[in-house]
py3Dmol code that shows the C-alpha trace and the ligand (Angstrom):
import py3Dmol

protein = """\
ATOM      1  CA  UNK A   1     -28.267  -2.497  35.924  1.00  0.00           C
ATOM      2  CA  UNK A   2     -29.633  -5.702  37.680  1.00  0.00           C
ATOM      3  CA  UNK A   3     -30.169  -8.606  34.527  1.00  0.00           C
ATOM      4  CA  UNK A   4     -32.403 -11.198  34.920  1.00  0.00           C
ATOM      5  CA  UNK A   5     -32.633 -14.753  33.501  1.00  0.00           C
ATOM      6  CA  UNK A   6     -34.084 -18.127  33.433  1.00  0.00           C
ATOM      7  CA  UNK A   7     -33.972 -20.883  30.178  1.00  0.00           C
ATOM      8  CA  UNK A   8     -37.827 -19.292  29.739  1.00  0.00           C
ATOM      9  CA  UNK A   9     -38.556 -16.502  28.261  1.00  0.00           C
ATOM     10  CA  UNK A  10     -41.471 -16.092  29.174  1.00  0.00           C
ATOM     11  CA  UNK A  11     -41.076 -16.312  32.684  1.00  0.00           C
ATOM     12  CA  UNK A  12     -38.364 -13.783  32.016  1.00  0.00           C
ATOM     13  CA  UNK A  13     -40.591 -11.619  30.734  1.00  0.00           C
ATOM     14  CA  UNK A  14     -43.263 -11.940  33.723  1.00  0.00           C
ATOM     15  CA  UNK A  15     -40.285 -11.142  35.817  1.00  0.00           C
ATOM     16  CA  UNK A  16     -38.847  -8.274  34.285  1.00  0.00           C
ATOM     17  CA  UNK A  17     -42.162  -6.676  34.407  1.00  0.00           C
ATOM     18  CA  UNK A  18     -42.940  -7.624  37.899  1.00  0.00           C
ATOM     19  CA  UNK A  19     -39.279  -6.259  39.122  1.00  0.00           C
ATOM     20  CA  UNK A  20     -39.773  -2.905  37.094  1.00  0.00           C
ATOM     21  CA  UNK A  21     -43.588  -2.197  38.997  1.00  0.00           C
ATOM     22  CA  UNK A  22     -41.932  -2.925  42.366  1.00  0.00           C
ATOM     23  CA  UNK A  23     -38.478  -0.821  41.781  1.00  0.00           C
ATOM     24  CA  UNK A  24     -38.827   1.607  38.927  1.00  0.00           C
ATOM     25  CA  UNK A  25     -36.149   3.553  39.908  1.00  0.00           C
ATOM     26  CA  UNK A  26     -34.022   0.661  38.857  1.00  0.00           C
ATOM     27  CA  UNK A  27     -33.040  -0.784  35.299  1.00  0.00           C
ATOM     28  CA  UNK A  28     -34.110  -4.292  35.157  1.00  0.00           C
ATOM     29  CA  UNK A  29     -33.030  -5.902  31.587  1.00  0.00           C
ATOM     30  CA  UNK A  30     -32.799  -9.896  29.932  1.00  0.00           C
ATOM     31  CA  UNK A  31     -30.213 -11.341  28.250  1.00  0.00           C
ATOM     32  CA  UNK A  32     -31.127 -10.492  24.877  1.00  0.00           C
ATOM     33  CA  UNK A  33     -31.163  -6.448  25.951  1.00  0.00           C
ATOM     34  CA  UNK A  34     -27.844  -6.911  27.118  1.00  0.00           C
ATOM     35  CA  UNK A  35     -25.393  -4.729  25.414  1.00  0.00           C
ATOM     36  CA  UNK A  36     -23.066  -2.989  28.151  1.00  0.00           C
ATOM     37  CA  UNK A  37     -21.777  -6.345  30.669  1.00  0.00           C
ATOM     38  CA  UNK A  38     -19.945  -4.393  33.055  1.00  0.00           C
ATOM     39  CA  UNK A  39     -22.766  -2.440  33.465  1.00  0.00           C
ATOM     40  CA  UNK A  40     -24.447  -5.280  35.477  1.00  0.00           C
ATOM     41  CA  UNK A  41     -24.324  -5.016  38.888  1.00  0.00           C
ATOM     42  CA  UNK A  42     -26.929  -8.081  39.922  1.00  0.00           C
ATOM     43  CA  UNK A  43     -28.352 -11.012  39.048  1.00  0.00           C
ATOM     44  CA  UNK A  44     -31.474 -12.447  39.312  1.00  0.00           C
ATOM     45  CA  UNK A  45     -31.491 -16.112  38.120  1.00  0.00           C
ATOM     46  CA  UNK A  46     -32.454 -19.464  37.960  1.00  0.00           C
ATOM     47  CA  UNK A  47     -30.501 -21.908  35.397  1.00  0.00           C
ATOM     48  CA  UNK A  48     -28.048 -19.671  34.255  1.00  0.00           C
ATOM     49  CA  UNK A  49     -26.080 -20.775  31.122  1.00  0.00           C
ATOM     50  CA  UNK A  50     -22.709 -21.755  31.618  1.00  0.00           C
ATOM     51  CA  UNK A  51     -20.004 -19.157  31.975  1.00  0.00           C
ATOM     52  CA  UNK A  52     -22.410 -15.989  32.051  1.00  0.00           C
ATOM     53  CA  UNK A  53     -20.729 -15.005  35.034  1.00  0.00           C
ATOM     54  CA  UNK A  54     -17.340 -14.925  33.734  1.00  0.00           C
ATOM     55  CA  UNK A  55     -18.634 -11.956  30.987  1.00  0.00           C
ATOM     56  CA  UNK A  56     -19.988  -9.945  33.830  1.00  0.00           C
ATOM     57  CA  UNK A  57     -16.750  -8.055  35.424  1.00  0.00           C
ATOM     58  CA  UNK A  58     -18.828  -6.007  38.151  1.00  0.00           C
ATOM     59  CA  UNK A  59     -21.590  -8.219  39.271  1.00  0.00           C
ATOM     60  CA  UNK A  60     -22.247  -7.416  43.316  1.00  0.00           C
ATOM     61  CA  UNK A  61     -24.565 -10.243  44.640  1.00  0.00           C
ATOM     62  CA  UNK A  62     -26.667 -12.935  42.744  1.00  0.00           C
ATOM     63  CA  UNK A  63     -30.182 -13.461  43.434  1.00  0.00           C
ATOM     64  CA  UNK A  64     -31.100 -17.445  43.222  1.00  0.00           C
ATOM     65  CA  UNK A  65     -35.072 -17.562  42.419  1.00  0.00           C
ATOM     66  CA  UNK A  66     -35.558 -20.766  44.508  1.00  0.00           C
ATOM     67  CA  UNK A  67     -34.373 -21.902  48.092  1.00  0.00           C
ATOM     68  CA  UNK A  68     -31.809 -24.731  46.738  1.00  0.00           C
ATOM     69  CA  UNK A  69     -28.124 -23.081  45.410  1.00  0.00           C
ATOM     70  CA  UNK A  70     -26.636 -26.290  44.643  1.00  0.00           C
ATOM     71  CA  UNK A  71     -25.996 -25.560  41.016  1.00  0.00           C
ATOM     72  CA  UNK A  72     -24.502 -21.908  41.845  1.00  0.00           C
ATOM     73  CA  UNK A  73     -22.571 -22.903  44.024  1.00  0.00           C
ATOM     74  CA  UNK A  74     -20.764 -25.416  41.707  1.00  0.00           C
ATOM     75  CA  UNK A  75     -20.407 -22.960  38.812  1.00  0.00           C
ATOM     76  CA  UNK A  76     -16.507 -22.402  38.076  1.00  0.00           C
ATOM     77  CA  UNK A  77     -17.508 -18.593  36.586  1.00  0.00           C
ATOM     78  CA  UNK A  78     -18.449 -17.113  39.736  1.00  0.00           C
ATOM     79  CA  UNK A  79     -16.279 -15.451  42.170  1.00  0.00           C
ATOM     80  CA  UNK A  80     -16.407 -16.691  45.436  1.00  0.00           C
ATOM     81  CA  UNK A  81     -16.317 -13.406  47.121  1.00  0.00           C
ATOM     82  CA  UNK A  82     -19.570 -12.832  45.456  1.00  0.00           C
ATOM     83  CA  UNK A  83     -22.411 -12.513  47.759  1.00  0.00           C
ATOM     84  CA  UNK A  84     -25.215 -15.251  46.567  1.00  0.00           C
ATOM     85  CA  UNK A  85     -28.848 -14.634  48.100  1.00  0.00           C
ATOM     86  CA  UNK A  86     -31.722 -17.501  48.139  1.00  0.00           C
ATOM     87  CA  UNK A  87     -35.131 -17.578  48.541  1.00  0.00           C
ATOM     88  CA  UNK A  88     -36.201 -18.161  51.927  1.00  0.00           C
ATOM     89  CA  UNK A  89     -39.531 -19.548  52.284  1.00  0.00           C
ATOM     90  CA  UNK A  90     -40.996 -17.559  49.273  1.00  0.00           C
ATOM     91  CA  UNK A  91     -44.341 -19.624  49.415  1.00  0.00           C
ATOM     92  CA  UNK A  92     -42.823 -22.524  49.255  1.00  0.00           C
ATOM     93  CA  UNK A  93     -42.935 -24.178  52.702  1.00  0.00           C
ATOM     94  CA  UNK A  94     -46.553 -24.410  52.667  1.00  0.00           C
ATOM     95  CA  UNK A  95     -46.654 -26.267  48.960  1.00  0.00           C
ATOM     96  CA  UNK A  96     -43.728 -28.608  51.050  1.00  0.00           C
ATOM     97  CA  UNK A  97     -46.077 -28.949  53.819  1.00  0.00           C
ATOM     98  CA  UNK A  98     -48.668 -29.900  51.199  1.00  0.00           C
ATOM     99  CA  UNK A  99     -46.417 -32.577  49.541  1.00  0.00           C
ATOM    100  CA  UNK A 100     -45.412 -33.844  52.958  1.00  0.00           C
ATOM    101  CA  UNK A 101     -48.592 -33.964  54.250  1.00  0.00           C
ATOM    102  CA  UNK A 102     -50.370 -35.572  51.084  1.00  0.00           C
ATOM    103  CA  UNK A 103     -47.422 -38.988  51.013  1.00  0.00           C
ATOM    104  CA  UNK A 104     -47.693 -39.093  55.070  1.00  0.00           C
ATOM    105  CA  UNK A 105     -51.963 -39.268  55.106  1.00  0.00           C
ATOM    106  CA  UNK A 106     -51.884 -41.946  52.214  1.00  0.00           C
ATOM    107  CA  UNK A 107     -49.182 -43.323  54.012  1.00  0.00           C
ATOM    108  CA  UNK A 108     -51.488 -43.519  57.308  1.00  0.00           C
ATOM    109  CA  UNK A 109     -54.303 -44.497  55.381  1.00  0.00           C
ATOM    110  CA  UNK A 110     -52.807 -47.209  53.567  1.00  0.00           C
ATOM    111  CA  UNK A 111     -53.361 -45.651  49.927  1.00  0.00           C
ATOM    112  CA  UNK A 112     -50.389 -47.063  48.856  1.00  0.00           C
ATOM    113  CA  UNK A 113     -51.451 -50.493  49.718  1.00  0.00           C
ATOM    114  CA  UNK A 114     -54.861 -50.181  48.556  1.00  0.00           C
ATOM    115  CA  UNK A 115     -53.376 -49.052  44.824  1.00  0.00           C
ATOM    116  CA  UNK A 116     -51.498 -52.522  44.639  1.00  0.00           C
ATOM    117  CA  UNK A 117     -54.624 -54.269  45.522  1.00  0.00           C
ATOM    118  CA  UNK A 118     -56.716 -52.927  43.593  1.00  0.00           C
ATOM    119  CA  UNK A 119     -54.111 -53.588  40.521  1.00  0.00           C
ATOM    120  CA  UNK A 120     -54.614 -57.296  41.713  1.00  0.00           C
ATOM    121  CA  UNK A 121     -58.551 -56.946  41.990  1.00  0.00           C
ATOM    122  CA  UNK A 122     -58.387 -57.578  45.683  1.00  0.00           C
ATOM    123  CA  UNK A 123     -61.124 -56.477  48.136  1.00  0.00           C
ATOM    124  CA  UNK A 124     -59.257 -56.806  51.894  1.00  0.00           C
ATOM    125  CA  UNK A 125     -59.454 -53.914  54.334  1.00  0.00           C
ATOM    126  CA  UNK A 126     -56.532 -53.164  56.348  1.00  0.00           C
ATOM    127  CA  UNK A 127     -56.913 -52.190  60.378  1.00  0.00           C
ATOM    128  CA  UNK A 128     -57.036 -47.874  60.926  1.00  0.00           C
ATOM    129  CA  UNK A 129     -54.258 -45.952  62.509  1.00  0.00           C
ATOM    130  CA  UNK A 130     -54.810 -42.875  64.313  1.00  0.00           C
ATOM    131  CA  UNK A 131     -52.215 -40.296  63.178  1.00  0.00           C
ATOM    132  CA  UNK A 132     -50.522 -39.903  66.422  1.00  0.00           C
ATOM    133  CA  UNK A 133     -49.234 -44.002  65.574  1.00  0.00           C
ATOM    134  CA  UNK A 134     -47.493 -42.777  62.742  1.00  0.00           C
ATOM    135  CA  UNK A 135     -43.912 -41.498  63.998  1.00  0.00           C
ATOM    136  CA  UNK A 136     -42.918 -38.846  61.317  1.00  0.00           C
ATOM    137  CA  UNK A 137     -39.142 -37.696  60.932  1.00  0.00           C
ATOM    138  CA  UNK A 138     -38.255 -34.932  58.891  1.00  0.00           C
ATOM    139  CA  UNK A 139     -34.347 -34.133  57.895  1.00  0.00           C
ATOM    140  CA  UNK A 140     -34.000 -30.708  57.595  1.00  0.00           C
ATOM    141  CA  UNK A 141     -35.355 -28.057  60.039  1.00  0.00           C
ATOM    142  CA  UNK A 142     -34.986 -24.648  58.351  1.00  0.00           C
ATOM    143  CA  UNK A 143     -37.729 -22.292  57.363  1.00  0.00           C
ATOM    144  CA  UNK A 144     -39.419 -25.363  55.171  1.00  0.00           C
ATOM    145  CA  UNK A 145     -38.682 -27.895  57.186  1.00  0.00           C
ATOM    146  CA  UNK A 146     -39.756 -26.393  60.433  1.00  0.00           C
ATOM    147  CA  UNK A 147     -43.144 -25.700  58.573  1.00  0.00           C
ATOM    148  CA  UNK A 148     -43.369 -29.367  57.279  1.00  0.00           C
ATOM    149  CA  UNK A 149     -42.899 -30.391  60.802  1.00  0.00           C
ATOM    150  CA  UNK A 150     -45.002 -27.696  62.742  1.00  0.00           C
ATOM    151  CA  UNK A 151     -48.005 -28.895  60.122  1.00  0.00           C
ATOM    152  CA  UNK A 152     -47.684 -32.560  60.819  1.00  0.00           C
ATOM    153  CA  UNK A 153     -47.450 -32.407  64.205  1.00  0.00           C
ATOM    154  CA  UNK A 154     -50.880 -30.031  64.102  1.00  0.00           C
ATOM    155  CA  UNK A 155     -52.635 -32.798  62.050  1.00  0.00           C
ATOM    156  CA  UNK A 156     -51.779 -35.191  65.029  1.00  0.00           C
ATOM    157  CA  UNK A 157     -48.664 -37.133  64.010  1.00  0.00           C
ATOM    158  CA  UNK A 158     -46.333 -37.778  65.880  1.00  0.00           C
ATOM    159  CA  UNK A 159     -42.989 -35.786  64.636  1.00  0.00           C
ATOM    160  CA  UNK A 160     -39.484 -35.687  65.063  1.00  0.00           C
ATOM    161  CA  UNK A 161     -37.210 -33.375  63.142  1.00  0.00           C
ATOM    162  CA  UNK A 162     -32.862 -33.699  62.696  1.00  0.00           C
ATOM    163  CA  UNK A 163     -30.703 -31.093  61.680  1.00  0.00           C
ATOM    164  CA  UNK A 164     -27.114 -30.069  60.938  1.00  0.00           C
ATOM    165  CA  UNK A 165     -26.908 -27.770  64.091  1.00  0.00           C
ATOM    166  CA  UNK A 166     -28.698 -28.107  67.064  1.00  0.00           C
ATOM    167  CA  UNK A 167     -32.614 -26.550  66.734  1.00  0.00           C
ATOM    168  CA  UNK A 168     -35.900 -25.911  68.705  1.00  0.00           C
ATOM    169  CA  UNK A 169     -38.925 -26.090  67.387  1.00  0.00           C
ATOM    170  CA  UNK A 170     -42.273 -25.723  69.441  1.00  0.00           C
ATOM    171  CA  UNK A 171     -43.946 -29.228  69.464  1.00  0.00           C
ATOM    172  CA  UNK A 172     -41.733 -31.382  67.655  1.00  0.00           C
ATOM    173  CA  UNK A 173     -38.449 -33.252  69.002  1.00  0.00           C
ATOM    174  CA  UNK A 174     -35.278 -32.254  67.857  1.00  0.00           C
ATOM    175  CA  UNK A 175     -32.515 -34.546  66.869  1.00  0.00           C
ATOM    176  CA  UNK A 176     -29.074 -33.270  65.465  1.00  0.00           C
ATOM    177  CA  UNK A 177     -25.402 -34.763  63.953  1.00  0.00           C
ATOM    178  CA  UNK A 178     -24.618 -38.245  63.771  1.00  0.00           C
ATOM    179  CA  UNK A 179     -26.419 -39.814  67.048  1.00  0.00           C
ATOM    180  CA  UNK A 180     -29.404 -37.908  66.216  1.00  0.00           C
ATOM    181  CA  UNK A 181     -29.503 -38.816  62.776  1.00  0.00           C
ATOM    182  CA  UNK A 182     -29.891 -42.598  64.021  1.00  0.00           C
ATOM    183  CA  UNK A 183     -32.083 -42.340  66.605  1.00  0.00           C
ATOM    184  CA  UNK A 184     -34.422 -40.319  63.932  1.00  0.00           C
ATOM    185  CA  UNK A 185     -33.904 -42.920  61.961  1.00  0.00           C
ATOM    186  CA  UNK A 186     -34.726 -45.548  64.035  1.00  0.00           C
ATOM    187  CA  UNK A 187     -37.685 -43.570  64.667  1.00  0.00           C
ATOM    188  CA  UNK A 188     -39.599 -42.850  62.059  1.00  0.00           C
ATOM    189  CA  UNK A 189     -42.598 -44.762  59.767  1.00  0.00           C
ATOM    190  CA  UNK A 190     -42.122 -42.104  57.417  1.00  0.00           C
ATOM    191  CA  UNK A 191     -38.618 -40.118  56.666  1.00  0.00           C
ATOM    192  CA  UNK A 192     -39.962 -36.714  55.081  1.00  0.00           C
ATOM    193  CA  UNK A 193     -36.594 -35.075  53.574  1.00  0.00           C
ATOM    194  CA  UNK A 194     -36.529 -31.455  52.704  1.00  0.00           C
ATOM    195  CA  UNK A 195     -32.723 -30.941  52.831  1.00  0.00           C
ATOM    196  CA  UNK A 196     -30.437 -29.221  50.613  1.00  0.00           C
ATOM    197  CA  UNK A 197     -27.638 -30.529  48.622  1.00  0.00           C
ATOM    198  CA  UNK A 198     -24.645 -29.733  50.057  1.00  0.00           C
ATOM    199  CA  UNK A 199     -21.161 -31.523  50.703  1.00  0.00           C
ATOM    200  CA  UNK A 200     -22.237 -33.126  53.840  1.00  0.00           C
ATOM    201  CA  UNK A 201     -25.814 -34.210  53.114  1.00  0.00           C
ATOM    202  CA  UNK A 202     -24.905 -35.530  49.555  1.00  0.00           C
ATOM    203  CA  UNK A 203     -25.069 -39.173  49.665  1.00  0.00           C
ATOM    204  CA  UNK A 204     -26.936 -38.723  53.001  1.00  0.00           C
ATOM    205  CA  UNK A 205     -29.796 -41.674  52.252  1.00  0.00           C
ATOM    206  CA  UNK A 206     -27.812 -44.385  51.729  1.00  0.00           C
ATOM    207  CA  UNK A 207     -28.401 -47.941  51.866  1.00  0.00           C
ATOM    208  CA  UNK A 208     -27.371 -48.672  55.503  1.00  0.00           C
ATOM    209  CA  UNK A 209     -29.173 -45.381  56.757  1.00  0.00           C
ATOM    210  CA  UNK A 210     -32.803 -46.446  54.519  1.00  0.00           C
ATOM    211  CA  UNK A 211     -32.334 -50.022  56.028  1.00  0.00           C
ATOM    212  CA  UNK A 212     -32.052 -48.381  59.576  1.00  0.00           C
ATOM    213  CA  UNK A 213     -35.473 -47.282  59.150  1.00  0.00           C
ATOM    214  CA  UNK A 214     -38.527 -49.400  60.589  1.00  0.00           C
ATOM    215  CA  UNK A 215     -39.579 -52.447  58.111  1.00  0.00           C
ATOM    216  CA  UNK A 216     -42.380 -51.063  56.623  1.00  0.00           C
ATOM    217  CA  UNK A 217     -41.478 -47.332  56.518  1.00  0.00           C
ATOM    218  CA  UNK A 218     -41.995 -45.038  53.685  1.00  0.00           C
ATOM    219  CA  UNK A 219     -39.711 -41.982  52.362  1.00  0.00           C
ATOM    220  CA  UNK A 220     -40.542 -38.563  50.917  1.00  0.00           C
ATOM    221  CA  UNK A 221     -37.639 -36.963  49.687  1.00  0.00           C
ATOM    222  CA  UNK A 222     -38.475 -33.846  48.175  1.00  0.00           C
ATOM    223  CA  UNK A 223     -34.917 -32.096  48.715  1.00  0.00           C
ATOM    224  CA  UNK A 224     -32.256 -33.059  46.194  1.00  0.00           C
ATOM    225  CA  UNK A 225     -32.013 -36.488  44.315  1.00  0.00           C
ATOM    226  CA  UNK A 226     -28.379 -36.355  44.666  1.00  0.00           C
ATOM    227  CA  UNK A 227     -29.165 -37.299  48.305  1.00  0.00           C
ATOM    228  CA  UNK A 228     -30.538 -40.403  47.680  1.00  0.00           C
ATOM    229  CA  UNK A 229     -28.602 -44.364  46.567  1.00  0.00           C
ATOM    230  CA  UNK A 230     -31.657 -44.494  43.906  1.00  0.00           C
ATOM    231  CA  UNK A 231     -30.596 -48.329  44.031  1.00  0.00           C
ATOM    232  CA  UNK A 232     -30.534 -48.821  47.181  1.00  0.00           C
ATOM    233  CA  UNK A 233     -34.502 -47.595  47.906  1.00  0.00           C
ATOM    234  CA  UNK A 234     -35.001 -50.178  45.068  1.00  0.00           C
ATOM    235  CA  UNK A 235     -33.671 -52.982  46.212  1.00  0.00           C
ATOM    236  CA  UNK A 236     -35.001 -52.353  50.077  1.00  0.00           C
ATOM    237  CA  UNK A 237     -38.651 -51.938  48.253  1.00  0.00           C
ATOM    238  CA  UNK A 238     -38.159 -54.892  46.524  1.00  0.00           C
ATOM    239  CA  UNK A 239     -36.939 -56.809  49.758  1.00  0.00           C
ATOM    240  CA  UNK A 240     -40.268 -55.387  51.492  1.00  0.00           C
ATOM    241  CA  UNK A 241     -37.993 -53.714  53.910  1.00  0.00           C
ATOM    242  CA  UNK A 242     -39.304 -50.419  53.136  1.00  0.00           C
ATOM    243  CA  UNK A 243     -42.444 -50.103  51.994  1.00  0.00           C
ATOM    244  CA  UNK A 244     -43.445 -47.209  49.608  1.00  0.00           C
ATOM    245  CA  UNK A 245     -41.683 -43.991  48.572  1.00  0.00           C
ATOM    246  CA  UNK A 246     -42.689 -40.578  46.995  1.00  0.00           C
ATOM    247  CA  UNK A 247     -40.256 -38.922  45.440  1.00  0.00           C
ATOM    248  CA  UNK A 248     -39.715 -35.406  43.687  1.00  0.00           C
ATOM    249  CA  UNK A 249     -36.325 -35.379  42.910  1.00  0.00           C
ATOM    250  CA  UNK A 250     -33.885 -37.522  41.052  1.00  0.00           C
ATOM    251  CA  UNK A 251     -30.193 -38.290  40.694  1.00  0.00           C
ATOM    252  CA  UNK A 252     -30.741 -37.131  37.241  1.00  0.00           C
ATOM    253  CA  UNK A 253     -33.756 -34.897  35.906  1.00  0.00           C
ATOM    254  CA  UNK A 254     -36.213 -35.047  34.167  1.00  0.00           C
ATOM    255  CA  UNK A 255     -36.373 -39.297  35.613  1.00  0.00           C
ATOM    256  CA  UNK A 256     -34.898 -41.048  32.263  1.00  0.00           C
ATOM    257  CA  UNK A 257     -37.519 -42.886  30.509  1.00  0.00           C
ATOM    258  CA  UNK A 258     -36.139 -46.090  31.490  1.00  0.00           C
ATOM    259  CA  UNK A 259     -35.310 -45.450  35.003  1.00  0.00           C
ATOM    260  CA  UNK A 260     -36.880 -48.332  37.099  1.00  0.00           C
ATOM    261  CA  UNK A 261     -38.491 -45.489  39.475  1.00  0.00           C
ATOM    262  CA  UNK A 262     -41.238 -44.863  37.022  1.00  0.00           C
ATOM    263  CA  UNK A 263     -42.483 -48.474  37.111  1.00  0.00           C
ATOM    264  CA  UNK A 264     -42.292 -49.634  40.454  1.00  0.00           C
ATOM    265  CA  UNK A 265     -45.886 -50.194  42.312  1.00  0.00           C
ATOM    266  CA  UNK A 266     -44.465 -48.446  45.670  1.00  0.00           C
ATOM    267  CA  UNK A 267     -43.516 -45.752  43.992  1.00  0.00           C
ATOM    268  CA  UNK A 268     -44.599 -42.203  43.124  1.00  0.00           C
ATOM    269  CA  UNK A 269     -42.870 -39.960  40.973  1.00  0.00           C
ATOM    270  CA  UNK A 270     -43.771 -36.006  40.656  1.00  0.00           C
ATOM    271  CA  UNK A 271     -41.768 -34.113  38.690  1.00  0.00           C
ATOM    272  CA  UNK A 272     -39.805 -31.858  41.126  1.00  0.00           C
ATOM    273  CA  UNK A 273     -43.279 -29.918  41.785  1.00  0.00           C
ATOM    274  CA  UNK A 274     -43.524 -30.107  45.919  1.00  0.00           C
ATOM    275  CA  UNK A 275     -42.530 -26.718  46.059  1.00  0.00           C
ATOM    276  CA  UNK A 276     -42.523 -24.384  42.935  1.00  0.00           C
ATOM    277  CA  UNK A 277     -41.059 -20.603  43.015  1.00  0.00           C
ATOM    278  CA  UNK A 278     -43.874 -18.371  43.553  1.00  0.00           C
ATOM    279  CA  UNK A 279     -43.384 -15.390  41.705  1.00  0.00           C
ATOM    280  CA  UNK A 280     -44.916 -12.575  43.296  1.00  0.00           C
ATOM    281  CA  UNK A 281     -42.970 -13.955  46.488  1.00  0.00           C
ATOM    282  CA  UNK A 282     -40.032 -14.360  44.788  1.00  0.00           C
ATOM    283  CA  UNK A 283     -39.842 -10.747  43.420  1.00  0.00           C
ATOM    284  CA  UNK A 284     -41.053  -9.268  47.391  1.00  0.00           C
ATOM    285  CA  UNK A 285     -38.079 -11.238  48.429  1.00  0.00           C
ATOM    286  CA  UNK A 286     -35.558  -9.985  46.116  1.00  0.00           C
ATOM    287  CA  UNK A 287     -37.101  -6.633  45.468  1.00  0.00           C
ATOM    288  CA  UNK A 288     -36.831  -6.126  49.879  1.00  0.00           C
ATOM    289  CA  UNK A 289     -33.239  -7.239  49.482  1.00  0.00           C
ATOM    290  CA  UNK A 290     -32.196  -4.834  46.536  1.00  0.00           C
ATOM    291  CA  UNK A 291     -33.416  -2.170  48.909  1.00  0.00           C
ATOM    292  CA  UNK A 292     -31.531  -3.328  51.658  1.00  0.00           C
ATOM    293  CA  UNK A 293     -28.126  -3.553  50.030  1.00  0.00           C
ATOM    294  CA  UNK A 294     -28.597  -0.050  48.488  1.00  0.00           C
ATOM    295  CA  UNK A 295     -28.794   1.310  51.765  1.00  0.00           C
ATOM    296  CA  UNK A 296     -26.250   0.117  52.771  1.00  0.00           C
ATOM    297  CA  UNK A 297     -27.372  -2.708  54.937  1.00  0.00           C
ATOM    298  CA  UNK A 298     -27.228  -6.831  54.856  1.00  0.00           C
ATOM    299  CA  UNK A 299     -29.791  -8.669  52.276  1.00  0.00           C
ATOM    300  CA  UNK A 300     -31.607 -11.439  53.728  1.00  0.00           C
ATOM    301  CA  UNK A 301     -31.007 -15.188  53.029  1.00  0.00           C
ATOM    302  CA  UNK A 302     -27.472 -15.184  52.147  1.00  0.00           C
ATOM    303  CA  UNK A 303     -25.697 -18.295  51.758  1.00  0.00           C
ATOM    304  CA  UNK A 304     -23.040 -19.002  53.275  1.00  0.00           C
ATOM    305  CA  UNK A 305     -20.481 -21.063  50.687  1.00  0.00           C
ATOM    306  CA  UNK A 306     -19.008 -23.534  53.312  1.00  0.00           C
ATOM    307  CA  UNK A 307     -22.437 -24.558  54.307  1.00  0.00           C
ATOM    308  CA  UNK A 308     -23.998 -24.525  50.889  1.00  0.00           C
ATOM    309  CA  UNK A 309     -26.943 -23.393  51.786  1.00  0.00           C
TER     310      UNK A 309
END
"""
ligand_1 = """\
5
LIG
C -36.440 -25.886 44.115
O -36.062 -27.018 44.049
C -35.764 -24.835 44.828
O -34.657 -25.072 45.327
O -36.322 -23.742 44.934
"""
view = py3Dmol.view(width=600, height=400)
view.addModel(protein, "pdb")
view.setStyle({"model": 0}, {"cartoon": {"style": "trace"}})
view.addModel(ligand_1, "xyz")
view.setStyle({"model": 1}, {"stick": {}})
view.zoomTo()
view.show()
């Protein structure tokens, strides 16, 4: 019995239809038609409520429905030996690319400044730059980042990418661990970050890292707020050190009402959109993996705990 749930039921519903056309040979069922819990052998989930795990006795794997297991792996009701899986790509490093793409053109084309003038009624045109004179750096270089930074460097930019481990990736340089980190840094107009949240990247974009970019640089972060001093970007926008941000995730979500993010004129809040689950991917994913594990064999995109992602 594989149970599946998210806090909507609707979505729930769209998904336990969707799993039952693409395996009907297994018995796909919500919360609410849960009567038997040791009868559950997966589950497919995003947001689940607090200690569900701990009233399933025989659950084999857990499928995340998005790429980021932060909050599973935190959860105190699931067994470590429990294999967790996570989306990997899932139609979701194209939207990234999207997001990325959209902050680093109106970066490049001066959007940002243009906005403030025009809240100040002023009429003064600013000098072009050619996309290959904005240097790009994106943190994180796994299947979304890799696409971020393949589809930036095709539009012209000029890209640099930093991971945990050492990577390659055609037409962009690769930076990795600490000395890497600061020569990205030092690097880059605009710091695109995609990563996870995990023990080592949490706390990641600090104050002395932001101020080690360029004056006048911009950051995306579109991984996890928890990576980000929230402060700290403020008080470099304010100083003019840095000089816009976009921003999908928070410390806390949704943004409280009177977090100073939602006023500030460099900034640009979206509400954790650059990269939404897609379902039909999602349930191709997981639906391929189900297969593979009942025959036997290794499911794709497991996480490995230590790493956290
Ligand atoms: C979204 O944030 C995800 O991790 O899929």
């Amino acid at each position: 019995m594989i149970l599946i749930h998210t806090p909507n039921p609707k979505e729930v519903a769209a998904y336990l239809d969707l799993f039952r056309r693409a395996l009907p040979q297994h018995d796909f069922i919500s919360l609410e038609q849960l009567v038997q819990p040791d009868a559950v052998q997966y589950v497919i989930t995003w947001g689940a409520p607090p200690q569900l795990f701990a009233t399933l006795p025989n659950v084999r794997a857990v499928f995340a429905l998005g790429a980021g297991v932060d909050k599973l792996l935190t959860r105190d009701d699931l067994a470590a030996e429990v294999p967790i899986y996570r989306l990997l790509d899932g139609g979701m490093a194209a939207q990234m690319a999207e997001y990325v793409r959209y902050g680093v053109l109106s970066y490049q084309r001066h959007m940002d400044v243009y906005r403030r003038q025009q809240a100040a009624g002023e009429w003064k045109m600013l000098a072009p730059k050619r996309p290959a004179q904005v240097r790009v750096g994106v943190l994180g270089l796994g299947e979304i980042g890799s696409a971020v930074a393949q589809t930036l460097a095709a539009d012209g930019y000029t890209v640099s990418g930093w991971s945990r481990s050492a990577k390659n990736v055609a037409a962009i340089t690769c930076h990795h661990g600490a000395d890497g980190l600061a020569a990205l840094l030092a690097d880059s107009d605009v710091l695109a970050c995609v990563l996870p949240s995990t023990p080592d990247t949490q706390g990641l974009l600090n104050g002395e890292r932001l101020a080690a970019l360029p004056r006048g640089a911009m950051l995306i972060n579109a991984g996890r707020g928890d990576l980000l001093d929230e402060a700290a970007l403020l008080a470099l926008l304010d100083s003019g050190h840095l000089r816009c941000a976009q921003l999908d995730v928070f410390a806390s979500e949704p943004l409280p009402h009177s977090h100073a993010l939602w006023a500030h004129p460099g900034v640009t809040v979206t509400p954790h959109i650059a990269a939404i689950t897609l379902r039909d991917e999602a349930v191709s994913q997981i639906a391929a993996n189900l297969v593979r594990l009942a025959q036997g064999e290794e499911g794709a995109g497991r996480v490995v705990r230590g790493r956290g992602y």
